[in-house]
N, C-alpha and C positions, 0 to 999 in steps of 0.2 A: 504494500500500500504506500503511495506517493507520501511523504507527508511535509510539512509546511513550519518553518519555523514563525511565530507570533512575539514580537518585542513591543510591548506593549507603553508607551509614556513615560521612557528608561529619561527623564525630561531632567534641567538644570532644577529646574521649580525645587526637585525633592532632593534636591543635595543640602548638606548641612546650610550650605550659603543661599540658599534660596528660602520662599516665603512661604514653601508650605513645606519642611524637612521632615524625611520619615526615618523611623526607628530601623537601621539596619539596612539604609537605602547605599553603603559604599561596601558593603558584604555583598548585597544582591547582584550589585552592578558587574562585580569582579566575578561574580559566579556568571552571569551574565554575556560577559566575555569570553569566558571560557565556552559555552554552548554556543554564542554566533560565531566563534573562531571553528569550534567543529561541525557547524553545519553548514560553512565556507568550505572547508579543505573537502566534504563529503559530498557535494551538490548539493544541499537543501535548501530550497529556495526559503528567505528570510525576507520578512513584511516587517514595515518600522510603523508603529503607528505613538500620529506624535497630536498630543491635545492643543485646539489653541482656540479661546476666547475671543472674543471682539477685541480691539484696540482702548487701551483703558480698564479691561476689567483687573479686578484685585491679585488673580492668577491665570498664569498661560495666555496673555495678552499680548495680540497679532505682535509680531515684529521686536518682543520682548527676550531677553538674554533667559529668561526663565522658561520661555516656551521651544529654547531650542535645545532639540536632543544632545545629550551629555556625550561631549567628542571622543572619552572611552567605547562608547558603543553606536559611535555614528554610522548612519548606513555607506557602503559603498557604491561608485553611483550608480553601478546596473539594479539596484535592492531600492524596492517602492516605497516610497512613505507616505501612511495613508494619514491626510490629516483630517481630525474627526470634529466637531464642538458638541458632543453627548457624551456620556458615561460608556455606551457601548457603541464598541470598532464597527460595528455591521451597521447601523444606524444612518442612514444617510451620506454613506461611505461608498466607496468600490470595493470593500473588502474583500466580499461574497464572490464579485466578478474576478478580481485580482487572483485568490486562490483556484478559481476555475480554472482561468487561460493557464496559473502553473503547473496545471493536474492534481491539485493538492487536496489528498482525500483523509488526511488527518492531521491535527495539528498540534503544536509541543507550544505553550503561550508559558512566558516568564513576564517579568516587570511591576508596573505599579498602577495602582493603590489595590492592593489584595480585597478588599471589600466594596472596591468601587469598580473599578475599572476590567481587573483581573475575575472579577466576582459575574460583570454584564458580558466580559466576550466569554466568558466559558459558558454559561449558560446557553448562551446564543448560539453558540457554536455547536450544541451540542441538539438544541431543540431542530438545528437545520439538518442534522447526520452526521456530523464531522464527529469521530471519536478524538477522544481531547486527553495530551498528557499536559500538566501542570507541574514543572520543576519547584516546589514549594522555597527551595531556599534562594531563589533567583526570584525572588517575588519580596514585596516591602508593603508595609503601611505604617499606620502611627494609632497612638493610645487614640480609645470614642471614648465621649462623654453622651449619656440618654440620661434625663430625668435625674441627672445628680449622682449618677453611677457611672465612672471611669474606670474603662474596661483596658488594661494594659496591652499594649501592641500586636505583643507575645498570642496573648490570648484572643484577641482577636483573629487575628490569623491563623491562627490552628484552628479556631469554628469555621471559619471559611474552608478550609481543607478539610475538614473533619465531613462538612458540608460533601464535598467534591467527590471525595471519597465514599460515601454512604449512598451518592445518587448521580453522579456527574461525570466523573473524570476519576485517571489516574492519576496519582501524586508520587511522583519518586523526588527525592535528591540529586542535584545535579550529578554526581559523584554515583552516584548508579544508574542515573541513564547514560552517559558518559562509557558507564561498564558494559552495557549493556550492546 
């Protein structure tokens, strides 16, 4: 089966220096590199998809150093980058088209915000047919607060996989799909 690498909003915004930084976003990223480095040398075609706002807004704002993809894991230029303004890559996108034309009939989606963004293309992904692997530790969010209860980063992200896992997607470690 074809399958399709997904880099999902590996974006400046979530680095420490930027205005929305998440917990574990220069772990992921490195992990990150390591899976678009080996689905380069293998042939696997790899989709950038990168968020961006209107001009002006508070994050990923058109033409903003925050809404451009982090130059550790910038696309090279034959590799699409799909730019979205919704939570989910298929939305209003060529996503859907893009992995067509590459015959990509499954897909390995790493990046950010594990409960936002990583949370809407796998879903998505998966209600279309695509079977979907999730490299959990190539993925990043940050501590939620609901109703006065702040839910540490950690744990957030492991109910998202816990999620993925129980109805969704597989979930390996970069380091055994790698092995794999």
């Amino acid at each position: 089966m074809n399958r399709g690498l997904v880099v999902v909003d590996l974006q400046n915004e979530y680095l420490p220096t930027g205005k929305l930084p998440l917990t574990g976003i220069e772990a992921a990223a490195a992990n990150a590199i390591r899976v678009i480095s080996h689905a380069r040398d293998t042939g696997i075609p790899v989709f950038h998809i990168r968020h961006e706002s209107d001009e002006g807004a508070p994050v990923f704002s058109k033409g903003s150093t925050g809404a451009e993809i982090q130059p550790a894991v910038a696309p090279e230029s034959h590799e699409p980058v799909i730019v979205k303004k919704h939570i989910n890559a298929f939305r209003e996108t060529d996503l859907k088209q893009q992995l067509e034309a590459a015959n990509v009939q499954e897909i390995v989606v790493i990046g950010a915000m594990t409960h936002m963004c990583i949370d809407a293309v796998v879903r998505a992904a998966v209600d279309m047919g695509y079977p979907v692997t999730v490299l959990d530790d190539a993925c990043a969010t940050l501590d939620l607060t609901f109703r006065g209860v702040t839910v540490p980063a950690a744990q957030a992200h492991a109910a998202i996989m816990a999620a993925f896992e129980f109805g969704y997607a597989t979930v390996k470690s970069v380091e055994d799909y790698l092995a794999a």
